[in-house]
C-alpha positions as a LaTeX table, in Angstrom:
\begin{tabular}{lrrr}
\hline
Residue & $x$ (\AA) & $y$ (\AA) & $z$ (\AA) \\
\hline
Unk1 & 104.52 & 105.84 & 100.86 \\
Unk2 & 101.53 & 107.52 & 102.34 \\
Unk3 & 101.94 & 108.71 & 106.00 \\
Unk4 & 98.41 & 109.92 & 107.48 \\
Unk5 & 98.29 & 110.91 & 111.23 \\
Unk6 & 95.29 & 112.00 & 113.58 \\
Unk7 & 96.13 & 114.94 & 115.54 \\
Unk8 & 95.64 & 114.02 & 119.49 \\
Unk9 & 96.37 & 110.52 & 118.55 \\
Unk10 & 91.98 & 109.80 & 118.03 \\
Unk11 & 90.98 & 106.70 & 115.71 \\
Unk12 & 90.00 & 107.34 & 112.13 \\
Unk13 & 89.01 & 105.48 & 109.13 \\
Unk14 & 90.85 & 106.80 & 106.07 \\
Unk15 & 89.99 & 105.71 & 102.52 \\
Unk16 & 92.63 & 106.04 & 100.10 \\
Unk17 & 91.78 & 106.69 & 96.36 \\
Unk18 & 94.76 & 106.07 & 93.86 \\
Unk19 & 93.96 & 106.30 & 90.09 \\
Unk20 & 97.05 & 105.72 & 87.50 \\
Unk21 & 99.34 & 102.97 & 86.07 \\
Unk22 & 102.52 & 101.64 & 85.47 \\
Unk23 & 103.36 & 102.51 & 82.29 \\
Unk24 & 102.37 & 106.24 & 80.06 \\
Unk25 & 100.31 & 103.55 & 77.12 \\
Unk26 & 98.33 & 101.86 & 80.42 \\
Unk27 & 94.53 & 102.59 & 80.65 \\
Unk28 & 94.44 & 104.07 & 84.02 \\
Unk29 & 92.56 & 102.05 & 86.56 \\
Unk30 & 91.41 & 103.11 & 89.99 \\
Unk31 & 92.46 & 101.50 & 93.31 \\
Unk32 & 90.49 & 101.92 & 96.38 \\
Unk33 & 91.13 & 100.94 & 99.94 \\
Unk34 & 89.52 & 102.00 & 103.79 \\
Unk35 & 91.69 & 101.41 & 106.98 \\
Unk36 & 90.93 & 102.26 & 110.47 \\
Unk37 & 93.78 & 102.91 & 112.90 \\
Unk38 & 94.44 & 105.26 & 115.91 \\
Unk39 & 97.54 & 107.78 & 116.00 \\
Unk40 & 98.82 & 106.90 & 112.72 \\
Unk41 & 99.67 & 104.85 & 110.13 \\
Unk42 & 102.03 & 104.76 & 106.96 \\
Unk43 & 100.90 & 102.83 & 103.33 \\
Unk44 & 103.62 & 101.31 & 101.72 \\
Unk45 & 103.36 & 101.13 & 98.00 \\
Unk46 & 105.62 & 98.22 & 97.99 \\
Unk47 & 104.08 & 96.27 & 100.80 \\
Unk48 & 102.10 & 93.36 & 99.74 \\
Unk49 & 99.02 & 94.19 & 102.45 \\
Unk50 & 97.62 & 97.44 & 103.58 \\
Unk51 & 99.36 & 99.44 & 101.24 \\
Unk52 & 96.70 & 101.57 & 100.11 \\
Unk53 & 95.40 & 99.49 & 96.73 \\
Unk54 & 92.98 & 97.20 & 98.13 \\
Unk55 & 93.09 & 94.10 & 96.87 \\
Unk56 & 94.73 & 94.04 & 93.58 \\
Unk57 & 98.25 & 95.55 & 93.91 \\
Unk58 & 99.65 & 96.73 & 91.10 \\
Unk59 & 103.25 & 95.54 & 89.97 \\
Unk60 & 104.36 & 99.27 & 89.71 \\
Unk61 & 102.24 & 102.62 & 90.28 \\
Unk62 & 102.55 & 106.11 & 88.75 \\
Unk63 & 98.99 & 108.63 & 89.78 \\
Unk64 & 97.33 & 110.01 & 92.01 \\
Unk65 & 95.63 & 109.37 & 95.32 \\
Unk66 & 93.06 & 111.08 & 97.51 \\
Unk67 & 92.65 & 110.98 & 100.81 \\
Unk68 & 89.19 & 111.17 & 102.71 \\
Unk69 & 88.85 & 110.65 & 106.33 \\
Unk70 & 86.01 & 110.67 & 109.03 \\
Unk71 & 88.16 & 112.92 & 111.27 \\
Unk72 & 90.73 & 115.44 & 110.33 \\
Unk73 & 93.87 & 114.12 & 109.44 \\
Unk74 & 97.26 & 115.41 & 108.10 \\
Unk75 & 99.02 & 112.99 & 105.22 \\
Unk76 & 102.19 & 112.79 & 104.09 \\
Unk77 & 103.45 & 111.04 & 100.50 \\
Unk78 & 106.70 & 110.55 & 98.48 \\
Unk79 & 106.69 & 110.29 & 95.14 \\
Unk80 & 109.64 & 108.21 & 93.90 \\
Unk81 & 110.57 & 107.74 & 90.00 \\
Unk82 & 112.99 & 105.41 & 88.94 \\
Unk83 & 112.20 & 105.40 & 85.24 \\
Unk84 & 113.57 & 108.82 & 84.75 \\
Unk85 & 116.29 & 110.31 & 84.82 \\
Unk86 & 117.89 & 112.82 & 87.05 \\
Unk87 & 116.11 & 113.34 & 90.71 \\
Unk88 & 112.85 & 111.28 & 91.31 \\
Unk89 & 112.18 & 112.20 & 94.41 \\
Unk90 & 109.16 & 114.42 & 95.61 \\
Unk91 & 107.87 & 114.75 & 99.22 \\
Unk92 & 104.27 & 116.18 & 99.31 \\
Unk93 & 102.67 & 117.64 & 102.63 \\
Unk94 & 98.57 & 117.78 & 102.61 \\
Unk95 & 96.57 & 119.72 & 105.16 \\
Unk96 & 92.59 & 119.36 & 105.47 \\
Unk97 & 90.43 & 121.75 & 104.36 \\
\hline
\end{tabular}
């Protein structure tokens, strides 16, 4: 998940940028998609609308994203692995520039 917040509660329009696969022999391919929202919102990964792919969901993800916005945000992601072994777990905190 991807949790992206405006401070003061405004509106913005956040466009999320997600390039990867599912697998380490996938070509990677590049997922783009823009939402508007006030205060905040969260993309699920797993969520079959709004989750940050556009309109072709992948059946499983492992990249990157980027996160532009026409105000400042702050983001939040978690990075969850269940193909390895051991703890797959990351939480990543992003602050604008």
């Amino acid at each position: 998940w991807i949790s992206v917040t405006v401070p003061g509660g405004g509106t913005a329009t956040v466009t999320l940028r997600m390039v990867g696969g599912c697998a380490a022999a996938d070509v990677d391919k590049v997922y783009t998609a823009t939402k508007t929202f006030t205060g905040s919102f969260v993309f699920y990964q797993n969520a079959d609308t709004d989750n940050g792919f556009g309109a072709s969901s992948p059946a499983c993800f492992d990249g990157a994203a980027t996160i532009t916005s026409d105000v400042p945000v702050v983001a939040v992601a978690s990075y969850i692995n269940d193909l390895l072994a051991g703890d797959g777990e990351g939480v990543y905190n992003a602050l604008s520039r």
